[in-house]
C-alpha positions in Angstrom: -10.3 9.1 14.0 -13.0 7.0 12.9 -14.1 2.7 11.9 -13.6 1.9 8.7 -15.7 -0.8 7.3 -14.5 -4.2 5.9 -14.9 -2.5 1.6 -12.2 -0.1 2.7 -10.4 -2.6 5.1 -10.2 -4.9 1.9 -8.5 -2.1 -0.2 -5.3 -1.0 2.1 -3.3 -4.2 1.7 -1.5 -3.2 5.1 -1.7 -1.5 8.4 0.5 0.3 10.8 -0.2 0.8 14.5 1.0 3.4 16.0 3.8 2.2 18.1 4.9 0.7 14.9 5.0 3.9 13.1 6.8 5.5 16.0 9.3 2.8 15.6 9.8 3.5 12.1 10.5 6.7 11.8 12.7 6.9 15.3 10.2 9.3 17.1 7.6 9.0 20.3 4.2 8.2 19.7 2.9 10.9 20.8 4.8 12.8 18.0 2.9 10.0 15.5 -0.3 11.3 17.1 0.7 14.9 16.4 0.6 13.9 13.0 -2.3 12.7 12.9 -4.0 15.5 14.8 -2.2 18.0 12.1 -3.5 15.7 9.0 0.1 14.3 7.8 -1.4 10.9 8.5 -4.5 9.4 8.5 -5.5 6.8 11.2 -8.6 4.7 11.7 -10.0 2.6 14.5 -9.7 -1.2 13.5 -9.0 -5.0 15.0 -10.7 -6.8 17.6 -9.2 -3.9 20.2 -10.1 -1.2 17.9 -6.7 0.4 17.8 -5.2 3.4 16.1 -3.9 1.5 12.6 -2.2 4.0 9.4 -1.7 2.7 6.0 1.4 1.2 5.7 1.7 2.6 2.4 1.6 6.4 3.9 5.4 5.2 5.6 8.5 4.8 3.0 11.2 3.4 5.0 12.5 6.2 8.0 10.0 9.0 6.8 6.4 9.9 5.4 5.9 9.5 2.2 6.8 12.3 0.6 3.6 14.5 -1.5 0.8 12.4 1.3 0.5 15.6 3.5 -0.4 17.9 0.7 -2.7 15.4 -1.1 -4.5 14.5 2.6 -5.1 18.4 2.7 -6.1 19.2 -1.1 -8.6 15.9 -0.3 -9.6 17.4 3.1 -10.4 20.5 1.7 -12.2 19.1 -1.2 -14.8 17.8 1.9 -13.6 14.5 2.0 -13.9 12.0 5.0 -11.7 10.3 6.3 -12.9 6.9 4.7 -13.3 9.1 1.6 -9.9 9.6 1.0 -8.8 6.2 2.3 -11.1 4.7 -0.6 -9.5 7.1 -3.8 -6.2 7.1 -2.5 -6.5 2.8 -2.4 -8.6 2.5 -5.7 -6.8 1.3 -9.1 -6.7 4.4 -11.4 -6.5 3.1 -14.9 -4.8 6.4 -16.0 -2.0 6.6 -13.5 -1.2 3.2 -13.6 -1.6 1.8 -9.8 -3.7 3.5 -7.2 -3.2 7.5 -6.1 -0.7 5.7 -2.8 1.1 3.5 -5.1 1.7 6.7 -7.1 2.6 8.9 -4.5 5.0 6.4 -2.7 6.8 6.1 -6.4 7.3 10.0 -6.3 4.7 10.7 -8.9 3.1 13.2 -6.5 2.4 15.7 -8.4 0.4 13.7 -10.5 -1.9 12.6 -7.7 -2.5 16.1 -6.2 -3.3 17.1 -10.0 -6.0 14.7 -10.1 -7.3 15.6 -6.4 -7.3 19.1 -7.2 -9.5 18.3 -10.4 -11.8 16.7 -8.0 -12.5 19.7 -6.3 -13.9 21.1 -9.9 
């Protein structure tokens, strides 16, 4: 888990703690934390008390949003950070339309792991 700065801050219109998250999708915390540690979900430190916050985006309704695991690892693997792959996955994309999350939470996945497995090229 790490700080973001305010640039990426700016681009992720909304945040998630993890209690929140927990709530959402009916589960513990801890098991929120678990995916985290396993890389289903990115979290970063922010807020005056420097708490665990997750895009709000990465959450559709009860459930993950579907396609973010397998684009968090392709973008891991690629040797991505953290704030990396907060910053593509929140940046427009001319060519999708939207940003890679906006695409992903529309169920264009596979689009977005195409273009994250092009940036491995």
């Amino acid at each position: 888990m790490t700080e973001i700065d305010a640039k990426i801050d700016a681009l992720v219109p909304a945040w998630l703690t993890l209690p929140d998250i927990a709530e959402k999708l009916g589960v513990e915390v801890t098991r929120v934390r678990q995916l985290v540690k396993e890389g289903q979900l990115i979290a970063v430190r922010r807020g005056e008390n420097r708490a665990l916050h997750v895009p709000a985006a990465f959450i559709d309704g009860d459930k993950v949003v579907k396609g973010l695991a397998g684009t968090l690892t392709l973008l891991r693997d690629d040797g991505f950070t953290v704030e990396e792959m907060l910053e593509w996955l929140f940046t427009p994309d001319p060519t999708l339309p939207g940003t890679p999350a906006q695409a992903l939470s529309e169920n264009r996945g596979t689009e977005v792991k195409r273009r994250a497995q092009a940036l491995a090229v």
